[in-house]
N, C-alpha and C positions, 0 to 999 in steps of 0.2 A: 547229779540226781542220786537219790539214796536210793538202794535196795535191799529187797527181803524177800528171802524165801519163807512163807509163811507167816503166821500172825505173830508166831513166839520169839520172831526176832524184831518187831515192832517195837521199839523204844515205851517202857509205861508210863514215860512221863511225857508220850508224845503231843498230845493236846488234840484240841477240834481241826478238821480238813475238810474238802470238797473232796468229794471221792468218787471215780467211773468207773463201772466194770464192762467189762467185755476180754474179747481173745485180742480182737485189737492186729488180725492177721493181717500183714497190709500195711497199717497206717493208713486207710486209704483216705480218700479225701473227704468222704462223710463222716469218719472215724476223724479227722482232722475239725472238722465242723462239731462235733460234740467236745472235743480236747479245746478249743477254743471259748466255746459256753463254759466247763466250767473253769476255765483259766480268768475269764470275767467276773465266774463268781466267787470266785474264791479271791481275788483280787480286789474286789470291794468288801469283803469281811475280813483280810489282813490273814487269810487264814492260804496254806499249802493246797497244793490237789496233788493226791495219791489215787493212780491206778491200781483197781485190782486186776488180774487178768489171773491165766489158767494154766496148768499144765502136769500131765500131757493133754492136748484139747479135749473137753467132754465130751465129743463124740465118741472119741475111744474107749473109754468108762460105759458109758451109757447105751451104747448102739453095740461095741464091740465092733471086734474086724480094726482097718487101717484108716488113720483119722483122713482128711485132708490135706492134700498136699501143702506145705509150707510156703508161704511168701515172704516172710521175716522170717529169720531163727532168730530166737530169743535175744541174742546181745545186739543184732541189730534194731529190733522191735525196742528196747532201751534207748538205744539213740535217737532211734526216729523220739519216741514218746517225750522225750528231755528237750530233744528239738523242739516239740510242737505246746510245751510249758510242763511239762508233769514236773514236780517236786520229790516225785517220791513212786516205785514202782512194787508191788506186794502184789510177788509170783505163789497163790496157791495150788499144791500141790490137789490135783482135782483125784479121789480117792472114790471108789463107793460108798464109804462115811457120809464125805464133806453131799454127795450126786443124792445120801436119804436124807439131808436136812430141809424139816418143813424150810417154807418160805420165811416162817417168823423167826427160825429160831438160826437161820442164816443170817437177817439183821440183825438180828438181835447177838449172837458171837463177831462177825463181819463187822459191819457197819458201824454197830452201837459201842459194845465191851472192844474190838480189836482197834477201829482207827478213829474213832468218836467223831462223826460223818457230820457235819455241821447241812451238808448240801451233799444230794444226789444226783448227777446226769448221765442219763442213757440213753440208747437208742431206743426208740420206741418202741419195738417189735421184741427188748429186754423179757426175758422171763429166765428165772430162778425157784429155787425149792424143787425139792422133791415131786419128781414126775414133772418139771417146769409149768408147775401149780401157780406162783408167781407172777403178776406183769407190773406194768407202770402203775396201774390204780392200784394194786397191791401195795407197793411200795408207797405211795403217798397215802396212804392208809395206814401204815406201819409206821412211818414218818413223822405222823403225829403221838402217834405214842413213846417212840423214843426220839422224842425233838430232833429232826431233822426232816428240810423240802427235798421234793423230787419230782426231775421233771424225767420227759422222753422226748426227745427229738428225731425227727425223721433224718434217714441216711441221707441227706442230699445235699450234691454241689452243682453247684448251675443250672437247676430245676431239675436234675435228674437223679435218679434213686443210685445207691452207689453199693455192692457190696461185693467179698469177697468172692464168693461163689460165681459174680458176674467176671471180675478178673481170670479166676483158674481158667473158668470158659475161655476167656480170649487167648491164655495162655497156649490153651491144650490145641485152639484152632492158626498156632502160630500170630492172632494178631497182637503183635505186641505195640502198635500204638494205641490198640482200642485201653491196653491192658493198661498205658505210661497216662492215657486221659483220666480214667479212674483211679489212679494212684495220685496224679500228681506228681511226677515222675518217673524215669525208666524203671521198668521190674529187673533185681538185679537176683542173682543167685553167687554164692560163696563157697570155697573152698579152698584146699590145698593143692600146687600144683606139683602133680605127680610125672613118671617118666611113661610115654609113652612109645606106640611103634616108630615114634622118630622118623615118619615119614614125610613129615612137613618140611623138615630142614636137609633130609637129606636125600630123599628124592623129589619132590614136587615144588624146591625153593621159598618155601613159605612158613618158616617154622614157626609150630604152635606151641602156645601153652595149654598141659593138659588140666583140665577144673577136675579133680576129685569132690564133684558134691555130694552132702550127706544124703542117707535115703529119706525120701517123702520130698526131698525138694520140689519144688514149681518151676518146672523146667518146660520150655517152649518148645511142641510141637518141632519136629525135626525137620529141618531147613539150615540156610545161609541167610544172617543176618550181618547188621552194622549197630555197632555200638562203641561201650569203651572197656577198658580193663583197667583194674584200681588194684595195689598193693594193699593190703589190710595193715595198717600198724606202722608203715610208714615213716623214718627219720623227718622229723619235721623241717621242711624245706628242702629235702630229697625231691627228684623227679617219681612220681609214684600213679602218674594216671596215663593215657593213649587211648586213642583214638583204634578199634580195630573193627574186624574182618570176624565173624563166630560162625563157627560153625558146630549144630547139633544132629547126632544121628549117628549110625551104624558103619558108616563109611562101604555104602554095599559097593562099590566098585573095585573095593579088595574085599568081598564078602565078609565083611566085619561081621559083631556077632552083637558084640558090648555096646552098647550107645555113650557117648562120650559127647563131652562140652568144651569146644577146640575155640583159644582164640591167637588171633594173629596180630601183635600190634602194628600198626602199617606202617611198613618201609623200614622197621627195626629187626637187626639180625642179632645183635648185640646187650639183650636182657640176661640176665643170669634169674630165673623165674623158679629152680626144681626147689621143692621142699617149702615154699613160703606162701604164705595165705594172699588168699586174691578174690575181689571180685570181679563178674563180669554183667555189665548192664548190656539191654535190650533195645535199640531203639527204634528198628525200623528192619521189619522181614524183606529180603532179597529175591530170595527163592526158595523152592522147597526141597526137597532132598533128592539127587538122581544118581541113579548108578552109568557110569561114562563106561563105555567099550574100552576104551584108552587110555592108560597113564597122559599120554599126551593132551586127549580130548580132555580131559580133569586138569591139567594146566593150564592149559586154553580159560577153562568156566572160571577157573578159579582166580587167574589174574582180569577178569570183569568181573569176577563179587568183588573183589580185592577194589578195582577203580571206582564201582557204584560207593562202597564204602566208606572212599574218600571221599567221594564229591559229596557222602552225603554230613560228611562230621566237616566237612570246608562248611556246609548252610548253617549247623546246629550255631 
């Protein structure tokens, strides 16, 4: 999939495209139900689909303060979108500029002069311009004047509405299967693995890897979960995925302070994991976080997260 930052790396002699906008946090599966419309329609006129999408999110421009927490970061949000057909990804940089252009003259630079939109699809509840003056009837208003259709489709998969803001909820309430139904897969979070208190491997027998995730990440409600752990980058045909044991939280039972994202791949002692990029997916909350009287009583809980864990990546 091609990418650009901006309009002015857009090829000028790129031609006509289907084009989507949105932030697109997620991928989630109503976001998959719109990237599928216009992969049809642009599919019957021979022509690419170029997402536009945002950054940093225009909440942060326009509202101020701290956007949303993340559910993609950008180079993942690429793959998903490549995955789900985009041809083409046009990251604009969302400015106070770009947040005072009317509505017309957003199509009219965007649409029209930067990716020459042959077709538009959004989600319905879309609005753009200035003061998000903007909506779908707007757009198909504008559509006609600089030759191109637009529709808006409803966020839905399997009759149910689907959006980001529903995800973070299930995120922040630890449920991470409500979060993996509306995604359409596990919520994963990424990072670098750093060195930690090394108390996994050398006192409590269970040694973790520690996630250094970026700030604003979408990080689950603190608890003991079951999922898996992925190398980012990977030697092709390298062992690079497991099945583990996550644990999120403060660690109050040595009065931790830092909240940290600990995984355990099960039954392996033997990863070399410091300094290398990692994801770790979500799939199924265990329990929720407790502080134990006991080094002991915490080895006790921890080899049964550790067995529900297993037993539950033996059904997956």
């Amino acid at each position: 999939m091609r990418s650009w930052r901006g309009l002015q790396e857009v090829p000028r002699d790129w031609g006509r495209s289907v084009v989507t906008i949105g932030v697109f946090d997620g991928v989630h599966r109503g976001h998959q139900a719109i990237l599928r419309t216009a992969v049809e329609r642009a599919r019957t006129r021979g022509l690419p689909v170029v997402v536009v999408t945002f950054d940093p999110h225009p909440d942060a421009v326009v509202r101020g303060g701290e956007p949303p927490a993340v559910l993609t970061p950008e180079p993942r949000k690429a793959e998903l979108l490549a995955e789900y057909g985009a041809d083409a990804l046009c990251v604009l940089p969302f400015t106070t500029d770009l947040s005072r252009l009317s509505a017309e003259d957003f199509v009219r630079r965007v649409l029209a002069e930067g990716l020459g939109a042959a077709a538009v699809v959004v989600g319905e509840d879309f609005r753009f311009g200035h003061k998000a003056a903007g909506n779908v009837e707007t757009l198909r208003r504008l559509g006609e004047k600089y030759d191109f259709t637009a529709e808006g489709l409803e966020l839905v998969a399997g009759g149910d509405t689907v959006s980001s803001t529903r995800i973070r909820a299930c995120l922040e309430a630890g449920d991470v299967e409500g979060a993996r139904l509306e995604l359409g897969r596990p919520h994963r979070v990424e990072g670098v693995v750093v060195h930690g208190a090394a108390r996994g491997r050398e006192l409590l027998g269970f040694p973790t890897a520690n996630l250094d995730c970026p700030f604003g990440t979408a990080v689950p409600a603190d608890g003991v979960y079951a999922g898996r752990m992925l190398l980012s980058g990977a030697e092709e045909g390298a062992e690079s995925a497991w099945p583990a044991a996550i644990s999120v939280g403060t660690n109050p039972t040595f009065e931790g302070a830092e909240r940290t994202v600990e995984g355990y791949a099960l039954d392996r002692d033997d990863l070399a994991l410091y300094d290398r990029r990692m994801a770790i997916e979500f799939t199924h909350r265990i329990r929720g976080q407790r502080r134990f009287d006991s080094v002991d009583e915490l080895v006790e809980a921890m080899a049964r997260d550790v067995d529900t864990a297993r037993e539950l990546a033996s059904e997956s």
